[in-house]
Steps between C-alpha positions, in 0.01 A plus 500: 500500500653810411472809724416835323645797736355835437738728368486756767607210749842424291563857471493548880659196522818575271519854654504338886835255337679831330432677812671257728770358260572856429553585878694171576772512241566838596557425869790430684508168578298426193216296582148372369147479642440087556185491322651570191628149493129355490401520140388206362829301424662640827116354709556176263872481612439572921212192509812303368711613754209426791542115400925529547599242760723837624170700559394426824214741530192386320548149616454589845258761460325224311572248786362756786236550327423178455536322832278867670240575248287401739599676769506846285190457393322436834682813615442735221131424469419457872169293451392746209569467102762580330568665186919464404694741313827494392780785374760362221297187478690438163456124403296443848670166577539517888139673504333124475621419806258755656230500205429082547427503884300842477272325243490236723420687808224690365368347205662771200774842535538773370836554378661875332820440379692820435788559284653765191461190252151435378678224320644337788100543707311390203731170497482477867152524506483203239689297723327571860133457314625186386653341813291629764135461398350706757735815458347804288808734376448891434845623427642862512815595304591820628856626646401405890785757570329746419188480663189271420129518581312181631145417527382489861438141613188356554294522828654258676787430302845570612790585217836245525751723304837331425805648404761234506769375320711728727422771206531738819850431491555685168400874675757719679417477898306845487297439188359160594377576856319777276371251260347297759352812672312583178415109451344585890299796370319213272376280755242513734506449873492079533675461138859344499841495326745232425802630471825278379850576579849359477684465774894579611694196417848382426666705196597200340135381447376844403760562226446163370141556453535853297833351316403159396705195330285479227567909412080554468544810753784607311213530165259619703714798581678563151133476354421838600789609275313355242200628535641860534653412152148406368278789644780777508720430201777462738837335332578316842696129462388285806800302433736833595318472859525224821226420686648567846300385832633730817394426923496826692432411838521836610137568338425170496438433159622329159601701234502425131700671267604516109881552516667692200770235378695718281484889439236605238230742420166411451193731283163503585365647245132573554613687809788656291739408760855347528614316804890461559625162721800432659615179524342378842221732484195372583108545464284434832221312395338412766488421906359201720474572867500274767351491780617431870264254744188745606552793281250426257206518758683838654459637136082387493449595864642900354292478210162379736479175507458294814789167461259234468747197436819416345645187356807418394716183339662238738817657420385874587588647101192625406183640693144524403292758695162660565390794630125618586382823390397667824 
């Protein structure tokens, strides 16, 4: 099915990536804003790199969510019916876990899948209608960051919004305890979010998972190179860069980074712009926080949420948890 976007929408769109590619290049470090790396090969190329046997996190997201669905559910809804919606639901796959024992709790769910990629919702909704009979899917694709509306719940219905996949985790400190104060402003007293976040590990296992054997990461971050060549007329060769995965555990966060692997000069041309690299220079693409043991309920407590629960793996690397709205 193909998608017809209204021309207004890709104009807005392709001003938003001059605007910030524009303003990147010229900074010092240089550096790029992370959703630029989700077009439709680079969204194609990160579901890949969710199956590597080096990244941890959606297994045991999917594996706490899994052995508590339960649990989250009983909480979220407390004895009323839920309605679940979900930010960045991209492909939906984890989702199930929650959609199948809602169904079977209460007889059929509502489910609103958000995302930017009507593509991506439209085959999402395909597969949830398929494999959980019961479910009924109204997606949204709309930038959540920048502010959504939802329809009120039904008398008597409570709204489950999820925003895992530690997604969270890709927001400076100051901008995601504002995201999930607006995501607050959404919800009604009684309503719930599940929030997912990564937790502080070992900097051997974290640079393995954003630097894998396999050299899928390594794609996933050169594609953006690409894709600046395809929608900017940009002369870049992703083969003159190195992916390069960085720990800082001063902020508590990996970095990813293109690294300049020889001196050259690079034209952009629908922004008429030139860009000259050193050799070493490199081009911040994007961040993934992690978060110490507790501070993820601190963060939903500040934003107005009471800390309902939180569960986490056997091995304490990742943490799953819900807040009430109050």
């Amino acid at each position: 099915m193909a998608l017809a976007i209204p021309v207004a929408t890709e104009t807005l769109a392709g001003e938003k990536l001059a605007r910030a590619v524009r303003a990147g290049l010229a900074s010092a470090p240089r550096h790029l804003p992370p959703w630029l790396l989700y077009d439709e090969a680079g969204s194609r190329l990160f579901e890949e790199i969710t199956e590597l046997p080096e990244y941890y996190l959606t297994r045991t997201e999917h594996s706490i969510l899994a052995r508590h669905a339960g649990e989250i559910l009983a909480v979220a809804s407390a004895g009323e019916r839920l309605r679940i919606t979900e930010l960045g639901a991209g492909s939906a796959a984890k989702t199930r876990l929650l959609l199948a024992p809602a169904v079977a709790r209460q007889g059929s769910v509502l489910y609103e899948p958000i995302d930017i990629s009507m593509t991506a919702l439209l085959v999402a909704q395909a597969r949830i209608e398929r494999d959980v009979p019961g479910a009924r899917v109204r997606p949204l694709a709309t930038d959540y960051t920048n502010g959504f509306a939802l329809d009120p719940a039904a008398p008597r219905e409570r709204r489950l919004l999820l925003y895992i996949g530690s997604s969270i985790g890709n927001f400076e400190p100051a901008e995601s305890a504002r995201l999930v104060r607006k995501l607050r402003t959404q919800l009604e007293p009684g309503d719930s979010l599940l929030l997912g976040v990564d937790l502080v590990k070992d900097a051997s296992t974290l640079l393995r998972a954003y630097d894998d054997a396999a050299g899928v990461t390594a794609d996933f971050n050169k594609n953006v190179l690409t894709r600046l060549n395809r929608e900017l007329g940009a002369d870049f060769d992703p083969a003159a860069f190195a992916h390069r995965a960085r720990w800082d555990p001063i902020h508590s966060r990996i970095e990813m980074h293109l690294e300049s692997v020889c001196a050259q000069r690079v034209r952009l041309a629908a922004l008429d712009l030139t860009v000259n690299f050193c050799c070493g220079e490199t081009i911040h693409t994007e961040n993934s926080y992690k978060y110490r043991q507790g501070q993820a309920q601190e963060m939903l407590v500040r934003a107005g949420f009471a800390p309902a629960a939180c569960w986490t793996d056997t091995r304490g690397w990742y943490a799953v948890c819900l807040g009430v709205a109050g």
